[in-house]
N, C-alpha and C positions, 0 to 999 in steps of 0.2 A: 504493500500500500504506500503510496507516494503522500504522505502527509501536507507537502506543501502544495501541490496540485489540489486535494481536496480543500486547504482550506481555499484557497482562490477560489474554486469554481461556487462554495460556498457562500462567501464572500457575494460572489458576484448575483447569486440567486437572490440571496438575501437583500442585496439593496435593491431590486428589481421589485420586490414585492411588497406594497405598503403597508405601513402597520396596523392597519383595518382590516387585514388579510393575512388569517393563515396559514403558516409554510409547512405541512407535511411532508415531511423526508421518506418517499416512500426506501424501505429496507428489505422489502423481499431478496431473496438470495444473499444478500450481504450478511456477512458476517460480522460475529459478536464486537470485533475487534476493530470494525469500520464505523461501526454505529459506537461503541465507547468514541473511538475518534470524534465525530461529529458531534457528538454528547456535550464534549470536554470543550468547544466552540461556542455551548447555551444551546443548542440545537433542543426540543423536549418533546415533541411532537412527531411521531415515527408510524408509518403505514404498512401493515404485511396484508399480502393477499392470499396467505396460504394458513389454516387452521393450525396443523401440525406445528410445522414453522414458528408461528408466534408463541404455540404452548410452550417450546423449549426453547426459545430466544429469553421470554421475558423475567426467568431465574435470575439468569445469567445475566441480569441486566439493572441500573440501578433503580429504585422502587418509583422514583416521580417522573419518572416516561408514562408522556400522554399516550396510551395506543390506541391507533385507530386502525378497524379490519376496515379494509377496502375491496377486498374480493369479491364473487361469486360465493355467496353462503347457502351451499346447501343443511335442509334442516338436519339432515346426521351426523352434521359438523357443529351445531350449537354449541355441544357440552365442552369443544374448545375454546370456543372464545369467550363465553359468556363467564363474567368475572373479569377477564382480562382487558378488553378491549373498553375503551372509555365510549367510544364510537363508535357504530358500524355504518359504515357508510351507505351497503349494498342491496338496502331491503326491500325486496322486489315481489313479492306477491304476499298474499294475507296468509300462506298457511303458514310460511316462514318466519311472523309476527306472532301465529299464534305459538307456536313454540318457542320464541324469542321471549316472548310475554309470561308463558310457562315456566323456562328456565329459571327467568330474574324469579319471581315470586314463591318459588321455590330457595329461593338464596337470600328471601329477605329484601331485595333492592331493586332497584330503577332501570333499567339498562335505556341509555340513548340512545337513538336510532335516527336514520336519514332512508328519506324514500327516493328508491331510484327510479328514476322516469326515462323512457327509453326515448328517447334524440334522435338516435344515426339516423342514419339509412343504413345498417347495417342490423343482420336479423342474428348475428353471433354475440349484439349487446343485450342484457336484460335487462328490462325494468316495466313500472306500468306506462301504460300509456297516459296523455294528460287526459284524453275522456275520460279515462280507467280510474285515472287518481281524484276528481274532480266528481264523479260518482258516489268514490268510496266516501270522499271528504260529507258530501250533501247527505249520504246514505246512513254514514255511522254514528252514534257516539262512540268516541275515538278513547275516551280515559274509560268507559264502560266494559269496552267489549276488551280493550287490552292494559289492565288495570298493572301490570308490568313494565309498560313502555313509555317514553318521553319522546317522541318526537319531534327533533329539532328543525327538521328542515327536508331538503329536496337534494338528490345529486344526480349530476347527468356525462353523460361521455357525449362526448361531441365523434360525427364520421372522419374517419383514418384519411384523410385527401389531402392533398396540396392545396385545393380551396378553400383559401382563407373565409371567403365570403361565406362559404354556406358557413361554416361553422360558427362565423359568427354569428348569421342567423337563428341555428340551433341553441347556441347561447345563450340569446337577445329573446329567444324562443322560451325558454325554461327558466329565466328571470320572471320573464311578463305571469309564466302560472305559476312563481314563485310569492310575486307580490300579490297577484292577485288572492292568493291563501292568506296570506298574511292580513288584508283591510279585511277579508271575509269575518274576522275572528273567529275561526272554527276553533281555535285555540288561545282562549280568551286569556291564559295565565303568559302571554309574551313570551314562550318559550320555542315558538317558531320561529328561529333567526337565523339559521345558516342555511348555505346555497355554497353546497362544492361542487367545483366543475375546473376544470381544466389543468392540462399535466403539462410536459417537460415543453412540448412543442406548441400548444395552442395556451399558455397560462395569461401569457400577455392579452388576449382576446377573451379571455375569462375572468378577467381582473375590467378590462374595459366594462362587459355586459352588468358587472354588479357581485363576482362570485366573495365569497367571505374565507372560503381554504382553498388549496391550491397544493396537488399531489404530484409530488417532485421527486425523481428518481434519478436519471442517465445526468441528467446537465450539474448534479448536486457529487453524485458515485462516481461517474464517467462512466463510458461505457464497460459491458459486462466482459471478462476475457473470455 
């Protein structure tokens, strides 16, 4: 590991991204010994997308790392993250809530969660759709039915292209039924406040739309060998 490369490239993320906004070091693959690096910088805020992974990274690691799961969370994976992860970023259909919901209430606590709303144009992204979510919203009582969960907010992947434009669209797209949740008050305790959305390549354009964190890996790690 090149210490003086990482902190530059650190460095350089960091004054990139305003203090309204924050900086998740996604750490998947990286090890214990890169993430202590970054650590020791102030860095506190660290993303895994893999279940396993995080159970046995977060020992080994010191105890006020914010963790946030950003992955694909299927529900046979719950009993890894649940506890660990401050966040999940990934929650994408109601049965996965309902077991999310389960978990926490079963351990006694809150687990916070983000809904993902599918974006792309691509059908390998998951999440609901905004009719989907906007259903749920008008449909549910939301602290009723998942008397487990905090629901802070929305996250979205924007489509894999060179075009800039659509993405920012997608962006500008997932704000708009961002805020719009937000006047609705379907979540009258103000705990609806975050909006993550944009990673190494598109963050600049996710920071323009209005996003609040911002999941950074390759431009913070370099790339992977």
């Amino acid at each position: 590991m090149d210490q003086q490369r990482l902190v530059e490239r650190y460095e350089r993320v960091r004054s990139s991204v305003p203090a309204r906004v924050k900086l998740i070091a996604v750490s998947k693959t990286r090890s214990v010994e890169e993430i202590h690096a970054l650590y020791a910088l102030g860095q506190r805020a660290f993303g895994e997308n893999y279940p396993q992974e995080l159970r046995a990274k977060a020992p080994l690691l010191p105890p006020d790392i914010e963790w946030h799961f950003i992955g694909h969370l299927q529900r046979s994976n719950v009993k890894h993250v649940a506890g660990l992860a401050q966040l999940i970023h990934g929650v994408d259909s109601e049965r996965l809530m309902d077991e999310l919901s389960k978990r926490a209430r079963a351990q006694g606590r809150t687990q916070d969660i983000l809904l993902q709303v599918h974006i792309a144009q691509e059908d390998t992204k998951h999440g609901f759709t905004p009719d989907e979510l906007r259903a749920l919203m008008e449909g549910s009582d939301m602290a009723a039915k998942w008397p487990g969960l905090r629901i802070r907010g929305l996250m979205g992947m924007a489509t894999n292209t060179p075009d800039r434009a659509r993405i920012s669209g997608e962006f500008a797209g997932l704000a708009h039924l961002f805020n719009d949740i937000v006047a609705s008050r379907v979540f009258p305790d103000r705990s609806f406040t975050e909006l993550s959305m944009g990673m190494t390549g598109d963050m600049d354009l996710a920071i323009a739309a209005g996003s609040t964190m911002v999941r950074v890996g390759t431009a913070i790690f370099g790339e992977r060998g």
